[in-house]
C-alpha positions as CSV (number, residue, x, y, z in Angstrom):
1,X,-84.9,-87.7,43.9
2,X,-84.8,-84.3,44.7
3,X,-81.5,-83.4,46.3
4,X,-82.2,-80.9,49.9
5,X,-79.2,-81.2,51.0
6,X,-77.7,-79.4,47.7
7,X,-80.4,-76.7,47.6
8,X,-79.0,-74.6,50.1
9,X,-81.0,-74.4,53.3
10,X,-83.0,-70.9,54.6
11,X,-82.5,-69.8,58.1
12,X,-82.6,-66.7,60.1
13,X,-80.3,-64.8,62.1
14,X,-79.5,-66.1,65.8
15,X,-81.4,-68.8,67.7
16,X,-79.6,-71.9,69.2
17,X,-78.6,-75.4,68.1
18,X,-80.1,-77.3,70.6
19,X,-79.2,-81.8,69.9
20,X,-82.5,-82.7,68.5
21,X,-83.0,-86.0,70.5
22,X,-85.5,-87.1,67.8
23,X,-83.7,-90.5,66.8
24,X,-86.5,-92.5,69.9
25,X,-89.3,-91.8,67.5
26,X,-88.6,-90.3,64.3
27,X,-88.8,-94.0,62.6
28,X,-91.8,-95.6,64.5
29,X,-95.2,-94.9,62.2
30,X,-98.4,-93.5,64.0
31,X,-100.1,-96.2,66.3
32,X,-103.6,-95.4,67.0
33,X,-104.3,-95.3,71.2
34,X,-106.7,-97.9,72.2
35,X,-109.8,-96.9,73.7
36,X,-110.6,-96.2,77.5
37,X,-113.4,-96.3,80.3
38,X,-112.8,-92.1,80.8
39,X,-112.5,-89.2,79.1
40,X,-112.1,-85.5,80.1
41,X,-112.7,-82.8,77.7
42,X,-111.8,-79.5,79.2
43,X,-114.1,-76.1,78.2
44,X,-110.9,-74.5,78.1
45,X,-108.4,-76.1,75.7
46,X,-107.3,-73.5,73.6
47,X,-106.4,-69.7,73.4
48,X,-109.4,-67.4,74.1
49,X,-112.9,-67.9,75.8
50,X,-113.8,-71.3,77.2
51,X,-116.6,-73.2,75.2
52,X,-120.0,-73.5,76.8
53,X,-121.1,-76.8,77.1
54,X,-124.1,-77.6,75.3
55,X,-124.8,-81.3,76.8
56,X,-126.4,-82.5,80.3
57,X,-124.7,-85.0,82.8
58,X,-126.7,-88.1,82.2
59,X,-127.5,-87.0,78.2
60,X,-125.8,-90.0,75.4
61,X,-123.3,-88.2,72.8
62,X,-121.6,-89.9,69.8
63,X,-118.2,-89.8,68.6
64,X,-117.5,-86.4,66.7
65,X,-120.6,-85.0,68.3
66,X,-120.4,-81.3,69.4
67,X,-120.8,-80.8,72.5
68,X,-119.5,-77.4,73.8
69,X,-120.0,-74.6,71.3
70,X,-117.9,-71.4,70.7
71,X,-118.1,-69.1,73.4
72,X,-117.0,-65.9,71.2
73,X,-114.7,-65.1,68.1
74,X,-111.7,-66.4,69.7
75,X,-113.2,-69.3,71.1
76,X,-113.6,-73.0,69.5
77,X,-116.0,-75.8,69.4
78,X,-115.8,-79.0,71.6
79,X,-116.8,-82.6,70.5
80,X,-117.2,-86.2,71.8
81,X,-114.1,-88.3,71.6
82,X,-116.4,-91.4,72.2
83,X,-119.5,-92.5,72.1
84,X,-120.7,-92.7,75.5
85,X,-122.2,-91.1,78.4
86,X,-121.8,-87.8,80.2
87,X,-121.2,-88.3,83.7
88,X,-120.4,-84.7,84.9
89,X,-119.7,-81.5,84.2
90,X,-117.3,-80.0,86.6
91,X,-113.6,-78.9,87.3
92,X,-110.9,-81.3,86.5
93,X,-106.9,-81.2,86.6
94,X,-105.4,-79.4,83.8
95,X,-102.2,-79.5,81.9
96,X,-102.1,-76.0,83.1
97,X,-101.2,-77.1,86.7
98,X,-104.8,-75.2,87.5
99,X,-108.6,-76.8,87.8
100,X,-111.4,-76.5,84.9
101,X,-114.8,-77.1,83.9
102,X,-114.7,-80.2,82.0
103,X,-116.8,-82.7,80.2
104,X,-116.5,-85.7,81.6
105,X,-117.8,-89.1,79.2
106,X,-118.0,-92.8,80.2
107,X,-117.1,-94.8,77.0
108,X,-120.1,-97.1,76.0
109,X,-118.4,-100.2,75.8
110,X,-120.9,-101.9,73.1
111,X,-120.8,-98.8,71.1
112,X,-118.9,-99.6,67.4
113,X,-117.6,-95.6,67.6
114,X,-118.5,-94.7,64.4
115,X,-117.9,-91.2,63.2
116,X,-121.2,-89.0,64.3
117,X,-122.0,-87.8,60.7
118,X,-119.2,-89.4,58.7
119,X,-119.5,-88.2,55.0
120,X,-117.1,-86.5,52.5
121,X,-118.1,-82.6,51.7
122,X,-117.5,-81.1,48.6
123,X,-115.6,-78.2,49.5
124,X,-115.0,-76.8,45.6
125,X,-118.4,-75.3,45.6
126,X,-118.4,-74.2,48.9
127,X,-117.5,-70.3,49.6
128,X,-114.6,-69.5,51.5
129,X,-116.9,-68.3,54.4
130,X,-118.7,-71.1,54.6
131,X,-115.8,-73.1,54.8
132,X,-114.4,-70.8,57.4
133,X,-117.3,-71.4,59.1
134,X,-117.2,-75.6,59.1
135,X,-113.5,-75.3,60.6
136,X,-114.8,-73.1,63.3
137,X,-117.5,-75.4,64.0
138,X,-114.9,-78.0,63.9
139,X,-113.2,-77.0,66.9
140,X,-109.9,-76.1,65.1
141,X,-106.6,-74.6,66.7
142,X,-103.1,-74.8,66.3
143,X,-102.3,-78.3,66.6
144,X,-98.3,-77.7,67.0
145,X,-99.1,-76.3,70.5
146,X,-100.4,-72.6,70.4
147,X,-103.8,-74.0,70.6
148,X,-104.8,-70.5,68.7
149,X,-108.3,-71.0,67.5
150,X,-107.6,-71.8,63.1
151,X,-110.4,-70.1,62.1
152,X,-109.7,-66.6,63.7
153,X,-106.2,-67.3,62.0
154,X,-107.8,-67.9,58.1
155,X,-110.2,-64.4,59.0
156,X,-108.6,-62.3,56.8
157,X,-109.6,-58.4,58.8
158,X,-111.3,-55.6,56.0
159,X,-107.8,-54.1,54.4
160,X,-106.0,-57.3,54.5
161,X,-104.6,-59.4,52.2
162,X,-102.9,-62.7,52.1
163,X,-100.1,-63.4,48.8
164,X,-98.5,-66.7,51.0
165,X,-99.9,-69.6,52.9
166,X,-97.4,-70.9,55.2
167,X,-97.3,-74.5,56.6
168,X,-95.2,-75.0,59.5
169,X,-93.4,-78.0,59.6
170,X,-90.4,-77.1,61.4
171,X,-91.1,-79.2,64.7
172,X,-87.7,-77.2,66.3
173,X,-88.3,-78.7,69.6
174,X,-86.1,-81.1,70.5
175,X,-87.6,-84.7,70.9
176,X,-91.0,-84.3,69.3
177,X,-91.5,-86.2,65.8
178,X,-95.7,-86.1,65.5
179,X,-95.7,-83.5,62.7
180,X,-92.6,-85.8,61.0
181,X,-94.9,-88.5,60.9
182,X,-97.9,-87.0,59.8
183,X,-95.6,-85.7,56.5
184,X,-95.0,-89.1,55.8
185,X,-97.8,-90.9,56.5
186,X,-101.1,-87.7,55.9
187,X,-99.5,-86.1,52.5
188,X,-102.9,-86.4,50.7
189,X,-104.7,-85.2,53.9
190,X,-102.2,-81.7,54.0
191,X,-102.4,-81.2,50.2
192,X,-106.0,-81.2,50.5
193,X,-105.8,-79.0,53.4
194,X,-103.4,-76.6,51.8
195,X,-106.2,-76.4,49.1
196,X,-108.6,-75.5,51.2
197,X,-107.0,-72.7,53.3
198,X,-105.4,-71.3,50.0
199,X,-108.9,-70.7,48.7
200,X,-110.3,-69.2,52.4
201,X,-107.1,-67.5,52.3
202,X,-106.7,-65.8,48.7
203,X,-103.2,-67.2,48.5
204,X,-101.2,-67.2,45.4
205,X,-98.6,-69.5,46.6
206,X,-98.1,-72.2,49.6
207,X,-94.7,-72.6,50.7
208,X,-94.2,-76.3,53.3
209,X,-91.3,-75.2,55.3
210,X,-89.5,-78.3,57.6
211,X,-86.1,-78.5,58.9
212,X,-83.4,-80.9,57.3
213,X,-83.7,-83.4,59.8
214,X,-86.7,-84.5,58.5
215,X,-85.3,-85.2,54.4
216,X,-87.3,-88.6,53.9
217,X,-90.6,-86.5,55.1
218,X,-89.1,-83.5,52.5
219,X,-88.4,-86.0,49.9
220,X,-92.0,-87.8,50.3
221,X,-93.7,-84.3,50.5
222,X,-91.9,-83.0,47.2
223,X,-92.4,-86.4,45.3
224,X,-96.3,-85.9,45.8
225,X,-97.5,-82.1,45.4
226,X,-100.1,-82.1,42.8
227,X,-99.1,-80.7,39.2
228,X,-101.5,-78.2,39.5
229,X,-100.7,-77.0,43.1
230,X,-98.6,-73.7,43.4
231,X,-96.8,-74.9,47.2
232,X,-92.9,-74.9,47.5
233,X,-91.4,-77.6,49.6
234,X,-88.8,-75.7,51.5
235,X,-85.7,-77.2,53.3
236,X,-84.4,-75.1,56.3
237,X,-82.1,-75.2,58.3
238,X,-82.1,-77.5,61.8
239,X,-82.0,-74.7,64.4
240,X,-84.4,-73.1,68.1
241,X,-86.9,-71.6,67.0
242,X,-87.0,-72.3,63.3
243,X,-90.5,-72.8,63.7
244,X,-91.7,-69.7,65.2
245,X,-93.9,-67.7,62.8
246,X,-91.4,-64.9,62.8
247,X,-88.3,-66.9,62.6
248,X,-90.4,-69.0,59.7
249,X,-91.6,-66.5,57.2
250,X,-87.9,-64.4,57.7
251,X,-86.2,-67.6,56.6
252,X,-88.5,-68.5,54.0
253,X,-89.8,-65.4,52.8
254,X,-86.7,-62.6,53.6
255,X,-89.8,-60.4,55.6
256,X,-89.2,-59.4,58.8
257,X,-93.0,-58.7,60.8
258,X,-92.4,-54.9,62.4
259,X,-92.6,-55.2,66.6
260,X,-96.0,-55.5,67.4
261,X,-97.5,-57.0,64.1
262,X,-98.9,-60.3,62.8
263,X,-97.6,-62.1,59.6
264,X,-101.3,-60.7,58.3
265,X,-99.1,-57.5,58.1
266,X,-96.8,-58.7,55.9
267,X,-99.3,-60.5,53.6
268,X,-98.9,-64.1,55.2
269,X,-101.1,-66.7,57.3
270,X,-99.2,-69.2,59.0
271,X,-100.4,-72.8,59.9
272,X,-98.9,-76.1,61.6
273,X,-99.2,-78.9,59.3
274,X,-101.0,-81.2,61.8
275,X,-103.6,-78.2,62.0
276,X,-103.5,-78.2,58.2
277,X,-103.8,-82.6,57.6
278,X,-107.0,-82.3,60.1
279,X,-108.6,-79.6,58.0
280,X,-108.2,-82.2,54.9
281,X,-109.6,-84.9,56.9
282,X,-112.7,-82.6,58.1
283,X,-113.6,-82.5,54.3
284,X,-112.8,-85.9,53.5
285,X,-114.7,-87.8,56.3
286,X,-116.4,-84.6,58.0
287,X,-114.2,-85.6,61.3
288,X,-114.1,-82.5,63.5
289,X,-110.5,-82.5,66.2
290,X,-111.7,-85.5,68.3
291,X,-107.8,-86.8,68.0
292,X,-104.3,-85.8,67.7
293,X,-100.8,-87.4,67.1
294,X,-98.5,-87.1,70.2
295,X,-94.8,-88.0,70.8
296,X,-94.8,-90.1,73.5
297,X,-90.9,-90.0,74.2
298,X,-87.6,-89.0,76.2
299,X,-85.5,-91.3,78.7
300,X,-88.1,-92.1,81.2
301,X,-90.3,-93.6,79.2
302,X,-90.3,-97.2,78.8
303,X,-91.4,-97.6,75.0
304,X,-91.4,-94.3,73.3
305,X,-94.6,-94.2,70.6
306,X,-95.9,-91.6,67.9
307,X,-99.6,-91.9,68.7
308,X,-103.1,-91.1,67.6
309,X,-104.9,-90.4,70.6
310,X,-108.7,-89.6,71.5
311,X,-108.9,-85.9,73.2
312,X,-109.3,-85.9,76.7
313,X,-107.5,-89.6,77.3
314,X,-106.1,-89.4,80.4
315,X,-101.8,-89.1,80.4
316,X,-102.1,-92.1,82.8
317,X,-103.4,-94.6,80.6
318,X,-101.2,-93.4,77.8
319,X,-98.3,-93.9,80.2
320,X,-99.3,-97.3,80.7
321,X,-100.0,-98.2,77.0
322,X,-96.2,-97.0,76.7
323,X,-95.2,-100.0,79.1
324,X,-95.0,-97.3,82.0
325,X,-92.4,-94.8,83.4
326,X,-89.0,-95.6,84.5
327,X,-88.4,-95.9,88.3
328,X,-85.9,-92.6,87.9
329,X,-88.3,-90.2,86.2
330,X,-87.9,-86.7,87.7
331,X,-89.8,-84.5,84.9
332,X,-92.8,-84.9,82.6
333,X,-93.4,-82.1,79.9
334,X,-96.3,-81.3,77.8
335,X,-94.4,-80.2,74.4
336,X,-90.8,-79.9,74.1
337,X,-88.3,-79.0,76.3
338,X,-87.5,-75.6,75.8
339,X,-91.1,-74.4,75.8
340,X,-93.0,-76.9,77.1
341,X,-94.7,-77.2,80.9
342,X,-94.1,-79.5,83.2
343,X,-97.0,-81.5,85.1
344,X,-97.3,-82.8,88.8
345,X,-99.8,-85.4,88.0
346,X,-100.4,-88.3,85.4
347,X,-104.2,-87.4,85.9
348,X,-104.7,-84.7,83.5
349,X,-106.2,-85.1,79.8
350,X,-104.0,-85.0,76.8
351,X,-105.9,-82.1,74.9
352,X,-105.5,-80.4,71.5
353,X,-102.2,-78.4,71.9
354,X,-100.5,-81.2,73.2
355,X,-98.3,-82.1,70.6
356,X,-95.5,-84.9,72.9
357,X,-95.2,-85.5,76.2
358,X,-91.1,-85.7,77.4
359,X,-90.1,-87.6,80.1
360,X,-87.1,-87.2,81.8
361,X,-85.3,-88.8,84.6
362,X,-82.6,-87.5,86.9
363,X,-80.0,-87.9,84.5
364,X,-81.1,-85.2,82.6
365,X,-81.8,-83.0,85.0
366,X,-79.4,-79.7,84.9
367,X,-78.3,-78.0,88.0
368,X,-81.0,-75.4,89.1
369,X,-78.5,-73.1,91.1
370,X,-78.1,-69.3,90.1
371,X,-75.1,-67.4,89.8
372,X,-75.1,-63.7,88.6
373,X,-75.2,-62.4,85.5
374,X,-71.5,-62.4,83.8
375,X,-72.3,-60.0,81.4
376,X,-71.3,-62.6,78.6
377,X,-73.9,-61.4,76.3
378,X,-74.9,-65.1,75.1
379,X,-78.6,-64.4,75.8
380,X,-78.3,-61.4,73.2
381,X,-76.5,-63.4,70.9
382,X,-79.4,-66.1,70.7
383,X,-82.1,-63.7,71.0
384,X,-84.2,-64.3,67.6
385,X,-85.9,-61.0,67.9
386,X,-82.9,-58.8,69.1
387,X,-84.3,-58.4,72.7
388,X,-81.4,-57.6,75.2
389,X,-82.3,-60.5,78.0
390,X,-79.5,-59.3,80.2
391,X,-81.4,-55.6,80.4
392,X,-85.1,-57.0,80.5
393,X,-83.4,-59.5,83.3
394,X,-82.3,-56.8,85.4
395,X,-85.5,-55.0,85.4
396,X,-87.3,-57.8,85.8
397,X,-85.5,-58.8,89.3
398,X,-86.1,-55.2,90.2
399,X,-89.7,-55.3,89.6
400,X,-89.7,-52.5,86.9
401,X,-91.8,-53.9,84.7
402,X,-93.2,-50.5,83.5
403,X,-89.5,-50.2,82.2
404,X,-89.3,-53.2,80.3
405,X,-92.3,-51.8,78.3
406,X,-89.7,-49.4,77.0
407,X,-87.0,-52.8,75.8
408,X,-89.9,-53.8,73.5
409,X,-91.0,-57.2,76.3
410,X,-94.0,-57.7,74.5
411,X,-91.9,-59.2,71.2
412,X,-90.5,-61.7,73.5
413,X,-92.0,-65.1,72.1
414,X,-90.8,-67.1,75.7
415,X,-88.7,-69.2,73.2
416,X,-86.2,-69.8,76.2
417,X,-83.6,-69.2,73.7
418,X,-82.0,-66.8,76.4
419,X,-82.2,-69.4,79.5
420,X,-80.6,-72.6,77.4
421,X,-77.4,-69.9,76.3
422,X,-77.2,-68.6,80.0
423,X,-74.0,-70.2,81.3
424,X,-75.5,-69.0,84.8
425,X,-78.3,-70.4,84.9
426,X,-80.6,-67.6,85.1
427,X,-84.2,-67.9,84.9
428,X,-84.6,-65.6,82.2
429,X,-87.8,-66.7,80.3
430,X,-89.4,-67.3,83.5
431,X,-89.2,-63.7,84.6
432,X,-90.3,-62.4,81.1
433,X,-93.1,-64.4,81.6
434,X,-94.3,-63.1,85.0
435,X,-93.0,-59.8,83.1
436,X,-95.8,-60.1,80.6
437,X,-98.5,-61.6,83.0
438,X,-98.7,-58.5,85.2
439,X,-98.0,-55.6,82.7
440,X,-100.9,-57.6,80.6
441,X,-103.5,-57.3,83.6
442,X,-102.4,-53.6,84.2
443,X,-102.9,-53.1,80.6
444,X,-106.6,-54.9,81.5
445,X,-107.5,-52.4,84.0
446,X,-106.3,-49.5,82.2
447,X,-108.9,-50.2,79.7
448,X,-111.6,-50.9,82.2
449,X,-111.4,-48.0,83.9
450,X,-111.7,-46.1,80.2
């Protein structure tokens, strides 16, 4: 076997060592979700425009049936979960904390949910436009939790070029084991998709980065790639935010992306490797993203679960397929805990970026008081792209947000590396954020108004 642990692990500079917290779930395979009366598809489950429904309330769609069609570039494509029936079309709660349009179906519960068109596609005499073209209409984005629509990613602009095709398997966020398990259970299904994108793409070479927590999913990963397949199986090591784009192709690659530029700048394309295992599975059964694995995990939950579940199940009847909350639970978040939100109701859909759901209960709860700034300088120490947090802090609490346009605020990737080193507590990431929000919209009007 391969030894990792002896083949010297690639980092980058700074970040945090959060506990990982993965031992609930890292061992328990993928369970598929049983099925349920209800599901809600929001228009808007991705970055970019919301899709535009193309089906009536009252009309009959199949399973892997499109339904809501790109609205633009940066949009995606929407599809049945189920079989069933749509019985409106109209705002719903959203993981977001805000109302949108949604799709709502009533499973047919006769229906045998077969696949809509279920057929494989052979994708080595297709051009790479054309098969840009079937992911788009697959309703692809990021599956690790960007929700960034895949085909805009695998668009490679006039000028460009792409040498690497990165996978992302870091999963740096504490808790969450879904891409772990799709490694070890899905290697044909991301081979195949690493194919695919490679040709899209132009790549020369593939490179699978995941952190060292994961060495049976390594081992299993390098003990399968295909003879004939030029992809590196990378080790790195276990540290917040390995598995930013940034942080990955600095630790993998040695390039740094310049302030204010895309890994396309710097000849790369970075993918999750959930995103990349449903692009196989899109050409091996034609199954557009109807379903997702999610970590169902953390100390409030009853019976923590890796599962495959429909798009648009509600969090409620995942909750109680999971044997239920614990009577203590103060907290549910949708994705990790350093970046992910937290939710005030069980009613809202799990949709395509959500990669776990955490729950926690008072135990875990830190205290939420504020003292001032100390000056200590941890936030610049864990800063992964050599922001100063205490500065951009200050302004922000000020309200000179123009100012903060000078400390470089749009490289800030709301990692929250700052706020977990922050002895006192301070809100940082939550101001950037706010920061961004407004300077964004101003930025909006500016270009308005011409």
């Amino acid at each position: 076997m391969f030894n990792f642990l002896s083949h010297g692990n690639k980092t980058f500079d700074r970040g945090v060592h959060p506990g990982d917290f993965k031992e609930q779930t890292r061992t328990l395979p993928i369970e598929r979700m049983p099925l349920v009366d209800e599901y809600i598809l929001p228009l808007s489950q991705h970055l970019g425009g919301p899709s535009k429904a193309v089906v009536s309330v009252g009309e009959k769609v199949i399973r892997g049936q499109l339904i809501a069609e790109p609205a633009g570039f940066v949009s995606a494509a929407l599809h049945a979960s189920v079989t069933g029936t749509v019985i409106a079309i109209e705002p719903r709660p959203h993981p977001s904390g805000r109302f949108v349009e949604s799709i709502v179906i009533k499973r047919d519960p006769y229906s045998a949910q077969r696949l809509f068109d279920e057929h494989a596609t052979d994708w080595k005499k297709m051009e790479p436009a054309e098969l840009l073209r079937a992911i788009q209409q697959g309703g692809f984005v990021g599956l690790g939790g960007a929700a960034f629509p895949t085909h805009v990613k695998l668009s490679v602009p006039p000028g460009k070029k792409v040498d690497f095709f990165m996978i992302n398997a870091a999963e740096c966020e504490p808790y969450l084991t879904s891409d772990h398990r799709v490694m070890l259970e899905q290697p044909e299904a991301i081979f195949l998709g690493i194919r695919i994108c490679m040709k899209i793409l132009g790549a020369k070479r593939a490179y699978l980065g995941a952190e060292i927590n994961k060495l049976d999913a390594l081992a299993q990963l390098q003990s399968q790639i295909p003879a004939d397949l030029p992809c590196e199986i990378v080790p790195l090591e276990t540290k917040y935010p390995q598995g930013a784009e940034k942080m990955l192709t600095e630790a993998v690659l040695k390039r740094e992306i310049p302030s204010g530029k895309l890994p396309i700048d710097i000849q790369v394309v970075v993918n999750n490797v959930g995103t990349v295992a449903a692009i196989g599975d899109l050409f091996r059964y034609n199954q557009p993203v109807i379903e997702r694995v999610v970590t169902m995990t953390g100390p409030g939950i009853q019976n923590p679960r890796n599962l495959l579940i429909p798009i648009g199940t509600k969090l409620t009847e995942v909750i109680e397929f999971c044997g239920g909350m614990k009577e203590d639970v103060r907290q549910i978040l949708f994705g990790g805990p350093m970046m992910g939100n937290a939710v005030r109701s069980t009613d809202v859909p799990i949709t395509k970026g959500t990669s776990g759901v955490v729950f926690f209960t008072e135990d875990e709860m830190v205290s939420t008081k504020e003292y001032p700034c100390i000056r200590c300088m941890r936030c610049v120490d864990a800063c992964p792209v050599y922001l100063n947090p205490t500065q951009l802090g200050a302004l922000a609490r000020a309200g000179h947000y123009d100012d903060m346009m000078d400390l470089n605020i749009m490289d800030c990737m709301e990692c929250g590396s700052c706020s977990y080193a922050c002895p006192s507590n301070i809100p940082l990431v939550q101001s950037f954020r706010v920061g961004k929000a407004l300077l964004r919209e101003k930025m909006a009007r500016e270009r308005a108004e011409g």
